[in-house]
ROLOGU-339293 format. One line per 5 residues: number of its first residue (from 1); for each residue x, y, z of C-alpha. Coordinates in steps of 0.05 Angstrom, whole numbers. Example, Ala and Ser with C-alpha at 12.3 -4.5 7.8 and 13.67 -1.06 7.14 Angstrom:
1	246:-90:156 ~ 273:-21:143
***
This chain:
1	1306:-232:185 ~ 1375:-246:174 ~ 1424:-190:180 ~ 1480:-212:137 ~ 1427:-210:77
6	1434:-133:83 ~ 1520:-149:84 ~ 1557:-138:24 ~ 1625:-123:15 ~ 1626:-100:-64
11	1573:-55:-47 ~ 1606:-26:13 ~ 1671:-19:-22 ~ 1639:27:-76 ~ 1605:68:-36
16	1667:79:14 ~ 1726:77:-29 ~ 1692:124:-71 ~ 1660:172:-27 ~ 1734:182:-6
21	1765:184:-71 ~ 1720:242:-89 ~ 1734:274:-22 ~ 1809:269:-35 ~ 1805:296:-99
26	1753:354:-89 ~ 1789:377:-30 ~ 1871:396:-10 ~ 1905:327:25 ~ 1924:361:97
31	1854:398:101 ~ 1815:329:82 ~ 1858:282:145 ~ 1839:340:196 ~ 1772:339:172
36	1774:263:191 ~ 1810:284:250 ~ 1768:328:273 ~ 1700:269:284 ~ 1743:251:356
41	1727:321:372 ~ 1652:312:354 ~ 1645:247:396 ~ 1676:274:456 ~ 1620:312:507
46	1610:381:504 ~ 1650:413:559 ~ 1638:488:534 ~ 1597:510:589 ~ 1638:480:652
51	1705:517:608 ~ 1665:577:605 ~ 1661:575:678 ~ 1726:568:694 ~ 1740:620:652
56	1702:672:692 ~ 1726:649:751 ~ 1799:656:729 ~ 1787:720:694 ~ 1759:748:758
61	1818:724:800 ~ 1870:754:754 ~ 1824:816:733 ~ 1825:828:809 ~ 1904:821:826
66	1910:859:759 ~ 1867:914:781 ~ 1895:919:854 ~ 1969:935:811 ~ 1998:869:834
71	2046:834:803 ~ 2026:777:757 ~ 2064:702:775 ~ 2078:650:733 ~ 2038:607:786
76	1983:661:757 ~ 1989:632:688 ~ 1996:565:707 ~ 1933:562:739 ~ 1890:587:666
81	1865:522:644 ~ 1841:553:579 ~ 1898:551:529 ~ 1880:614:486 ~ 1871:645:552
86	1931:626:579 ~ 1970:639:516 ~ 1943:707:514 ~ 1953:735:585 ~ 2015:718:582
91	2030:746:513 ~ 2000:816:539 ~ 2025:820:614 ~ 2083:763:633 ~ 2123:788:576
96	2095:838:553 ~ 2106:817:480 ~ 2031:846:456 ~ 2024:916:449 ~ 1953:932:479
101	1929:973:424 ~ 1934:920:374 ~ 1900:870:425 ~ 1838:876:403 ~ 1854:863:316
106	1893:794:337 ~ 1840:769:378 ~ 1788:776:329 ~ 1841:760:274 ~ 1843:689:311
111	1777:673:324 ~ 1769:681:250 ~ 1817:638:234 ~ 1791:589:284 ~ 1724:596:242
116	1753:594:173 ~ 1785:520:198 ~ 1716:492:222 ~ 1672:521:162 ~ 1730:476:122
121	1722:423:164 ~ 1646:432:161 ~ 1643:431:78 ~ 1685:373:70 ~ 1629:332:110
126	1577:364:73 ~ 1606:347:15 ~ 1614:272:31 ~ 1539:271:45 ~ 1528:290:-21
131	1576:237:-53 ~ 1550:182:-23 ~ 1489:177:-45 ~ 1521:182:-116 ~ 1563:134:-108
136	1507:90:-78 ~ 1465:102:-145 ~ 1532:89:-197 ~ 1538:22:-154 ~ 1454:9:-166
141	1479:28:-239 ~ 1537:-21:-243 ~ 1489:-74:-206 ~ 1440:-74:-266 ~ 1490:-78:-322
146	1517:-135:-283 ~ 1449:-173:-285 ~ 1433:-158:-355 ~ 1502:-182:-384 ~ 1487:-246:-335
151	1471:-304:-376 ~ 1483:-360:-315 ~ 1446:-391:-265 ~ 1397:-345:-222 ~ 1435:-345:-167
156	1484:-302:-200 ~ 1431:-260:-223 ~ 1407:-241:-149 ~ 1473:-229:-129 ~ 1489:-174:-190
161	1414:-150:-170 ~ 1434:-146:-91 ~ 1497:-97:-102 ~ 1444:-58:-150 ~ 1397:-51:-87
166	1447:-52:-30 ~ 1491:-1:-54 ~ 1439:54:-58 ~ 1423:25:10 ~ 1494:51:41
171	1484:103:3 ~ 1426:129:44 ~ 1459:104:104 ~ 1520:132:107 ~ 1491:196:83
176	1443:204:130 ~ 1453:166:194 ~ 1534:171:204 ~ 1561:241:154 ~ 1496:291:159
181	1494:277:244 ~ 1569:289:242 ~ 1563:349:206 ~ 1513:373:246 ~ 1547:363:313
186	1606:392:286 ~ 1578:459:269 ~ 1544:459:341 ~ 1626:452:368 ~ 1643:509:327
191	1595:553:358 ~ 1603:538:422 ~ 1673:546:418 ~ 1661:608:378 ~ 1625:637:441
196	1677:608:490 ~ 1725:645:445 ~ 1693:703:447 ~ 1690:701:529 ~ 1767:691:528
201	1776:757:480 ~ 1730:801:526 ~ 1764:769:590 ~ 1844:789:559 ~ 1821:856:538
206	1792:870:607 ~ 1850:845:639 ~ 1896:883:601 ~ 1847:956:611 ~ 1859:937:692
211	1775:944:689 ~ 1737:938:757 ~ 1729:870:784 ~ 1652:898:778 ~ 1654:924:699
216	1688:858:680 ~ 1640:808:715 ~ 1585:852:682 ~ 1603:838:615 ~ 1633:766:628
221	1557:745:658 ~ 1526:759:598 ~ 1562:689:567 ~ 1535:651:628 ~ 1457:654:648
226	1470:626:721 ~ 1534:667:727 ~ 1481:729:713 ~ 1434:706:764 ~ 1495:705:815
231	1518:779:786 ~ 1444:799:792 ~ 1439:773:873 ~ 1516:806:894 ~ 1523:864:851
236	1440:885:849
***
């Protein structure tokens, strides 16, 4: 079994080209390329549960200083390795540019927005799993036209009759195997984030209420199962 039988570049250029051309057209330019841009994301490992660690563990060193009426330190800030963490502590406390009461609606307000970007993301792969089986049936299509209007030698027969069969082929393939998976996974980084999103919010508004070291971790364990167990063994 030769694999270059199964290697055809009409068939791949119909299926590609147009699966893209659709995708361009069906969707705005900017939100297609960070769609595109987005598949690094999807290939990188999940790190959501060793950030959500670090998370509680800065949340309970700040929540503490914070509690004990300390003074909060740029060397404070520097050391949140969480960006939407970081951003927002310092938003609230360092400068004091957040009013508490409105905390709350711009957290949520942000996570939502985070979620509205990756359900874009999201359809625009979904929708190129669609396409490319089409296109992979107009080339099967184009393929048999070819080999009826042929009136040379066989050979160029089979070859009119192979972008006909190959082009449904990467159809299927590229469906299936590379844009469906990728889809997948990328909803799965959405929800974690989501969650690790949700962790940050609760940690900022606890931080900002100058909770108990003890009410905070509470509600902060219920993210992390082992973090629980550990809550359970000090605190029960």
């Amino acid at each position: 079994l030769k694999i270059t039988r199964f290697l055809d570049l009409k068939s791949i250029f119909i299926v590609f080209v147009g699966t893209l051309s659709a995708t361009f057209i069906a969707y705005p330019y900017q939100k297609t390329l960070r769609s595109f841009g987005s598949v690094g994301k999807v290939f990188s490992a999940d790190h959501s549960e060793m950030e959500a660690e670090e998370v509680y563990e800065q949340a309970r060193k700040i929540g503490e200083k914070r509690f004990n009426g300390k003074r909060l330190t740029n060397e404070d800030l520097n050391s949140i390795t969480n960006p939407f963490m970081r951003r927002w502590v310092e938003g609230l406390i360092i400068r004091e540019q957040v009013p508490e009461e409105m905390l709350d609606s711009i957290l949520r307000s942000e996570i939502e927005m985070y979620e509205h970007r990756a359900d874009e993301e999201i359809e625009i792969l979904d929708f190129m799993s669609t396409a490319a089986p089409a296109f992979g049936m107009m080339g099967t299509i184009v393929g048999l036209v070819l080999m009826l209007a042929e009136t040379g030698s066989v050979r160029a027969v089979m070859q009119s009759m192979s972008i006909a069969m190959l082009t449904t082929l990467y159809g299927v393939i590229i469906s299936n195997l590379i844009i469906q998976p990728l889809a997948s996974k990328r909803k799965q980084l959405k929800e974690s984030n989501r969650v690790l999103m949700e962790m940050v919010r609760e940690s900022v508004q606890c931080i900002a209420r100058r909770e108990s070291p003890y009410n905070m971790l509470q509600e902060l364990s219920l993210f992390l199962p082992s973090k629980r167990e550990d809550f359970d063994r000090q605190y029960g």
